[in-house]
C-alpha positions in Angstrom: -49.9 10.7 -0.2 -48.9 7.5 -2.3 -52.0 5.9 -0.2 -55.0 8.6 -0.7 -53.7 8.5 -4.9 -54.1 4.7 -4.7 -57.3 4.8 -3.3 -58.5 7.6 -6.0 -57.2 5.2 -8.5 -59.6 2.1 -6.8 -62.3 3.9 -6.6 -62.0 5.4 -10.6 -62.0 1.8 -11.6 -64.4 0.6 -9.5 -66.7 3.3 -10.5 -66.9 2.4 -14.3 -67.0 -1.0 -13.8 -69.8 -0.6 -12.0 -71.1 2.4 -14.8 -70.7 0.0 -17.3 -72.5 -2.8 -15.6 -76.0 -0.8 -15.3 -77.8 0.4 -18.1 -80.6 3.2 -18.1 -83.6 2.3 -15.7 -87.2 2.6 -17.9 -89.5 4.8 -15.6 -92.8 5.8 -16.2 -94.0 8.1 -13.8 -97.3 9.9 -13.7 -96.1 13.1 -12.8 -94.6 13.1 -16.2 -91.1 12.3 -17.5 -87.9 11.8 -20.1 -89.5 10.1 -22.2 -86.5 8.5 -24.2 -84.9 5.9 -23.6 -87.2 3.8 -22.1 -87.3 0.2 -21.8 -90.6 -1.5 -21.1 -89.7 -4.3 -19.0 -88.4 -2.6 -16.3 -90.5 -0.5 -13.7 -90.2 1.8 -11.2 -92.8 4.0 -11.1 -96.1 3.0 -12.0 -98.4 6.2 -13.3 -101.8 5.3 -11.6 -105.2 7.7 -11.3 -106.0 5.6 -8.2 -103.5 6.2 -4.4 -101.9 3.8 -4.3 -98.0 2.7 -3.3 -96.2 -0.6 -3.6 -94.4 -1.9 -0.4 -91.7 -4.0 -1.1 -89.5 -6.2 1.1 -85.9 -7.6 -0.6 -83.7 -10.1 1.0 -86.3 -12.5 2.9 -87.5 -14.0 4.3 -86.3 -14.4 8.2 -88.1 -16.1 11.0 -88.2 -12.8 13.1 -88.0 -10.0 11.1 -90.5 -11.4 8.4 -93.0 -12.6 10.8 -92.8 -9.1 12.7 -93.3 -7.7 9.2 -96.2 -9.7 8.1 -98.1 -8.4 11.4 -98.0 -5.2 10.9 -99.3 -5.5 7.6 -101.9 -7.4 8.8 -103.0 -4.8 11.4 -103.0 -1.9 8.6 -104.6 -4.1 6.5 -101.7 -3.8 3.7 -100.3 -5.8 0.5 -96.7 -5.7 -0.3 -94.7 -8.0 -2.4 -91.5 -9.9 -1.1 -88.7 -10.1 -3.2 -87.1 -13.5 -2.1 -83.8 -15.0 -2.1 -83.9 -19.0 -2.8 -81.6 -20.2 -0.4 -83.9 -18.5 2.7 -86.7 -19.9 1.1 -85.7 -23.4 1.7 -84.9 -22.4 5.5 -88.2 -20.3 6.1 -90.7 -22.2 4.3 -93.5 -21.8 7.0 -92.8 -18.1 6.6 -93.4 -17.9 2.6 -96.4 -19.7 2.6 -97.9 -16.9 5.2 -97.0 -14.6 3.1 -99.1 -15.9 0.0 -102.3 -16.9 2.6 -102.5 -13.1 3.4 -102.2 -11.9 0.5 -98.4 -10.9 -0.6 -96.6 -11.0 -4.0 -93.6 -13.3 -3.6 -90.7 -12.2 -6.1 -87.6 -13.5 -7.5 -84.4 -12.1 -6.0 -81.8 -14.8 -7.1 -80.9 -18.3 -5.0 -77.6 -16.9 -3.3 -78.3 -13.5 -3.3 -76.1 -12.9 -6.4 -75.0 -9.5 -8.2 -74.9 -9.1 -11.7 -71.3 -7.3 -11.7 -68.1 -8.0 -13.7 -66.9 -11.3 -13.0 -70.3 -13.3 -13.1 -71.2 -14.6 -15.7 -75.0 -14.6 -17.3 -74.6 -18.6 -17.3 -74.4 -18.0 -13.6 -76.9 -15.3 -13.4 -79.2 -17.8 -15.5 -78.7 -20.8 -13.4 -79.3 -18.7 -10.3 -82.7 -17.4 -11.0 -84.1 -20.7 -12.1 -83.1 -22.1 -8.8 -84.7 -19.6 -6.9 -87.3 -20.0 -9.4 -87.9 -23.6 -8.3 -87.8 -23.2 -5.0 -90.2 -20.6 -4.6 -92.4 -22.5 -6.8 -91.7 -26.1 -4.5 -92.1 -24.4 -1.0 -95.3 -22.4 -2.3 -97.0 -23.3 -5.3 -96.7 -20.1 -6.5 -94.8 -19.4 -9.9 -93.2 -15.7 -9.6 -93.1 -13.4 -12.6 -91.3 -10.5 -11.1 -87.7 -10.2 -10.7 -85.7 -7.5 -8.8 -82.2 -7.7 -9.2 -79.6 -7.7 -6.4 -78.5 -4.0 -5.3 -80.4 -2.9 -8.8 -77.4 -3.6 -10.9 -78.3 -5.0 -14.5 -77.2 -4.9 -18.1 -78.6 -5.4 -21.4 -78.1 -9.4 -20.7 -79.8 -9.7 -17.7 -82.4 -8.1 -19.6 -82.4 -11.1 -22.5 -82.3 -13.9 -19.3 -85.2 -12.6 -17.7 -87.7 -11.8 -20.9 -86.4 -15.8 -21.6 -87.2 -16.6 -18.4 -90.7 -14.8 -18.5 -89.6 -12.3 -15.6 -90.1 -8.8 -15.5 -87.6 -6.7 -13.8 -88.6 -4.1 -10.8 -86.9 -1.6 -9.4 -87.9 1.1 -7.1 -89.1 4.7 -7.2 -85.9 6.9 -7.3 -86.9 9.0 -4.3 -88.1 5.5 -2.1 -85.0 4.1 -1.6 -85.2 4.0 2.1 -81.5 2.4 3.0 -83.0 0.5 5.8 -80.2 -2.2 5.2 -78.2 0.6 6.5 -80.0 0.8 9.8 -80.1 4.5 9.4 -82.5 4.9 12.4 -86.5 4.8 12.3 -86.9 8.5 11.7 -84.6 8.6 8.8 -86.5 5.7 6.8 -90.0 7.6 7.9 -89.2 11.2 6.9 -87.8 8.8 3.3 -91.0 7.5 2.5 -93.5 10.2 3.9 -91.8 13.4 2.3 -91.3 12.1 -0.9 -94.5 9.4 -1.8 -96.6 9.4 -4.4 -99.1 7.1 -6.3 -98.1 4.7 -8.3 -94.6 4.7 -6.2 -92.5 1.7 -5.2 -91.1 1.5 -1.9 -88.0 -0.3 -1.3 -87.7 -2.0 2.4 -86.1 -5.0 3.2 -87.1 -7.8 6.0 -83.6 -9.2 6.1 -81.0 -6.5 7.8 -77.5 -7.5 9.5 -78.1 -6.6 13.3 -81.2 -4.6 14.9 -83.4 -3.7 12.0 -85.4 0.4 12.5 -88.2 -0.9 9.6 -90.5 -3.0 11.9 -90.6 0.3 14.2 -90.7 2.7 10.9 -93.4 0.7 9.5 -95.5 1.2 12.6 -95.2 4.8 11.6 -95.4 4.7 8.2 -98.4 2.5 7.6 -100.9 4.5 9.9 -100.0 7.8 8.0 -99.9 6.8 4.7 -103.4 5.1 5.3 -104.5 9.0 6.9 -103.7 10.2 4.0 -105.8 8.0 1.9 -103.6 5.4 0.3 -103.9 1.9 -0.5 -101.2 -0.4 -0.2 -101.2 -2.8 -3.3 -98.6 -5.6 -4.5 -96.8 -4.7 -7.7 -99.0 -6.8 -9.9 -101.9 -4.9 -8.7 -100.1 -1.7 -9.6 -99.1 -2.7 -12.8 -103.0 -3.8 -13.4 -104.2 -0.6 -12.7 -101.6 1.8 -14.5 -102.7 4.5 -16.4 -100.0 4.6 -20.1 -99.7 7.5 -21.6 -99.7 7.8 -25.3 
């Protein structure tokens, strides 16, 4: 008993740590929305008159699971944008420069992978994303002006270091979180994305998973479908171009 009531008691505290660590996400949505307390630098649904989805890929890149990645969107013909973490970018630098010859958004997603969470400070944060910043701009020539932050946890500070920083912050669609990381199995990502998508929607994947990743074999699946159906796979930019704001 005296364990399961001091396990309750972790979990309570870890719960409003973590509460009090994220503020309200800004979404704009198309299909119509809460329309208070929004927050303009930070997306995660784009409203769009055109079909057309955001792919987006977190945690990259990797020698396999990139590359693998990279051809399938190749064959479908599809843009996604790749939310990178520094330190792989300096291991994989063949890899990121593919992705911006065919046509991909590369993204900031820290140097070390690092969570905005009690305990780190926005010194760190700060220092972090400028790194990642600098590689991504070394290894490609590209300057990224998108940010996603690590597991989506942000604050009100995080917010001030990026619009300092001239990032925006991106999220992902509420109902496109596909948990991939997970390795949840191919038909559980699939029936994710295809039961609940719709334009202007961003679509979390991830091309870096611990063990066997389901989202090369999902995305063989995915991509064919969703193009059957008529959408256009864009990077975020693109999306962002093309939304539609409502007064």
């Amino acid at each position: 008993m005296l364990r399961i009531f001091s396990f309750i008691i972790c979990l309570t505290v870890l719960s409003l740590l973590m509460a009090g660590n994220k503020t309200l996400a800004y979404t704009l949505t198309h299909r119509g929305g809460n329309g208070s307390n929004l927050n303009s630098s930070v997306s995660e649904i784009i409203p769009t008159a055109q079909k057309q989805i955001a792919l987006t890929f977190d945690d990259g890149p990797t020698l396999d699971e990139t590359s693998q990645i990279l051809d399938v969107l190749k064959e479908y013909e599809a843009k996604a944008t790749f939310f990178l973490v520094g330190s792989r970018v300096e291991r994989y630098q063949d890899i990121v420069r593919r992705e911006v010859e065919e046509g991909h958004e590369i993204a900031n997603h820290t140097y070390h992978h690092l969570i905005c969470q009690p305990g780190v400070s926005m010194d760190q944060l700060r220092k972090d994303i400028k790194l990642a910043q600098n590689s991504i701009i070394r290894v490609s020539g590209y300057k990224p002006h998108l940010f996603r932050p690590v597991q989506g946890f942000y604050n009100k500070q995080l917010l001030k270091v990026l619009e300092d920083e001239g990032l925006q912050m991106v999220l992902w669609s509420p109902e496109q979180d596909s948990w991939d990381w997970d390795r949840p199995g191919v038909s559980h990502i699939v029936k994710t994305v295809l039961n609940h998508v719709n334009s202007g929607d961003i679509i979390l994947l991830h091309d870096h998973v611990n063990g066997k990743s389901d989202t090369i074999s999902a995305l063989k699946i995915i991509l064919p479908e969703l193009k059957r159906q008529g959408f256009e796979f864009v990077t975020v930019s693109e999306l962002l171009k093309n939304q539609e704001l409502k007064d």
